[in-house]
N, C-alpha and C positions, 0 to 999 in steps of 0.2 A: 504494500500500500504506500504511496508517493505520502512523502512529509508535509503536513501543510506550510504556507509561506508564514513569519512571521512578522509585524512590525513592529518600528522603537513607538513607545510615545513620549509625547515633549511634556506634560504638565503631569502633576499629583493627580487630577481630577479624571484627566484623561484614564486612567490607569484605575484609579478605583473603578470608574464606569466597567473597565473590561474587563476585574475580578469581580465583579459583580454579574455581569453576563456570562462568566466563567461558571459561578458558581451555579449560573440557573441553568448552565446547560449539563451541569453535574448532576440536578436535580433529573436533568433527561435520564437518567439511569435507574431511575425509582417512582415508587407510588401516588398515591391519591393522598389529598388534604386529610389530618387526624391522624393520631397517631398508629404506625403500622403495628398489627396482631404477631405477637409469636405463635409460630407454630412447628410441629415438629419439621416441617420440611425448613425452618427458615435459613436464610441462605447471606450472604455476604459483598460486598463492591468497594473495592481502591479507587480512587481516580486521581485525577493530573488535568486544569484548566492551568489555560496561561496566555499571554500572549507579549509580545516582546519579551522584557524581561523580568516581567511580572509573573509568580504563579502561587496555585493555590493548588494544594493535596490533600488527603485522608487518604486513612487503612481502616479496614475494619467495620464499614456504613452496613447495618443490619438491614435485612431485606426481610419482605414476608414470606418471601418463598424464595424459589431459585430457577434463575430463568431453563428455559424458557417459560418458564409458564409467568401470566401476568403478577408484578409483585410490587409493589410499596417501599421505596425509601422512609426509614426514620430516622429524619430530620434531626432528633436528639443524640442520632451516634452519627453524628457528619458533621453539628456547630459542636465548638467548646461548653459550657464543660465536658457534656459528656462525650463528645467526642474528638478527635485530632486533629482539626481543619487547620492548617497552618498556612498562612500568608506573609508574604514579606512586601511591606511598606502601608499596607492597610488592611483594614477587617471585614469579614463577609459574613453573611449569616444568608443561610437558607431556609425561606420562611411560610416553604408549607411542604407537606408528605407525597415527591410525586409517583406517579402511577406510571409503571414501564411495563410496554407490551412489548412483543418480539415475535417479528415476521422471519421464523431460519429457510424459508425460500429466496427470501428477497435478500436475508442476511443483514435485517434490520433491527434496530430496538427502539419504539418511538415511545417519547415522556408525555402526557396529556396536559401537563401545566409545569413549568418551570420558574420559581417567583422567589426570586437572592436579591438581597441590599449591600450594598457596598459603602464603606464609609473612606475620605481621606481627607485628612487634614479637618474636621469638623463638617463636611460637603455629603451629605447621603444621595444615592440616588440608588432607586430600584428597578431592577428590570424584569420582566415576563414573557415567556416564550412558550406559546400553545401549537402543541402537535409537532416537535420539533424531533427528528430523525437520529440515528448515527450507525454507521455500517461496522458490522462485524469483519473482522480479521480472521478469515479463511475458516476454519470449523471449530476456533475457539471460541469463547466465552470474552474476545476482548473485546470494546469498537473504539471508535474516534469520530470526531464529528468537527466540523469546519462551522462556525455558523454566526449571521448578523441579529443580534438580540437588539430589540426594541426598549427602549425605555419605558416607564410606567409612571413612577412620580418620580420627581425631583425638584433639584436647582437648578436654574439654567447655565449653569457650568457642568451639567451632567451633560456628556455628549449623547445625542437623541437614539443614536444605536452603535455598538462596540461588535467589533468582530474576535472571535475567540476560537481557541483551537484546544481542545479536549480528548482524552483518552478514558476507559472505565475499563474495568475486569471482574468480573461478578463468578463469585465460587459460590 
C-alpha cells in the first residue's frame, strides 16, 4: 500500500485542527455513541493519526467485539485517564463511542460518526466525520485511511477542514 503524502504546518492552531481530525478519524475504527458493552468476544485496536509532524497514538482501545463483525470503540480506553492517547504539542479527546462496520470484500472498515476536539494553545476546535472509510492491508486486520475532516465548532482560527493520515490494527 503506497504511503500517504504528508504536510509541514506553519501555526499551533493549524496543527491542533489536524490532531483533532486525526483523532476523529481514529474514532473511524470503532462504535456507536454510549458506552461500549463487554462481552466475551470483546476485542482490541492500536492506532497512529498524524500529519506532518504532528501525531497522536494509543495501545490497547477496547472494542465490543472483534472485527469483523460490527463493534464499538470505548472512548474511555482511547482518552486519558483511562487510556494512553499520547500527543505531542496539544490535547485531543475523543468524544463519543464510534461504530465500525467492515466490508472484507471490499477490504473496508467504515466508522458511522467520528466526533474529536483538539485543543492548542487555549484554541479548541472540533471536528466530525460521518461514514468515513479506510482500507485494509491485504488479509490483515490493519487499515489506513487518507482523509479531509470537516470542522464542526470552533474558533475561526480553527482551519475549516484538516487533512490526516491514519493507521488502526484491531486484534
Amino acid at each position: 500500500m503506497p504511503r500517504p503524502t504528508r504536510f509541514s504546518l506553519s501555526t499551533p492552531t493549524k496543527a491542533a485542527a489536524v490532531l483533532v481530525s486525526a483523532l476523529t478519524v481514529a474514532a473511524l475504527t470503532v462504535g456507536s455513541a454510549g458506552a461500549a458493552p463487554v462481552s466475551a468476544a470483546q476485542g482490541s485496536v492500536d492506532g497512529t493519526i498524524g500529519t506532518g509532524t504532528s501525531t497522536c497514538s494509543w495501545t490497547d482501545g477496547v472494542t465490543s467485539d472483534t472485527a469483523p463483525n460490527t463493534l464499538t470503540l470505548d472512548r474511555s480506553t482511547v482518552n486519558t485517564p483511562g487510556g494512553n492517547l499520547s500527543c505531542s504539542g496539544i490535547s485531543g479527546v475523543l468524544n463519543n463511542d464510534p461504530t465500525v462496520s467492515f466490508d472484507d470484500a471490499a477490504g473496508t472498515a467504515t466508522v458511522d460518526l467520528l466526533d474529536v476536539s483538539v485543543t492548542v494553545i487555549g484554541i479548541a476546535c472540533r471536528y466530525q466525520a460521518v461514514d468515513m472509510a479506510a482500507e485494509r492491508d491485504g488479509d490483515t486486520r490493519d487499515y489506513a485511511a487518507t482523509a479531509e475532516v470537516p470542522l464542526h465548532t470552533g474558533s475561526f482560527f480553527c482551519p475549516s477542514t484538516v487533512s490526516i493520515d491514519t493507521t488502526f490494527s484491531f486484534r
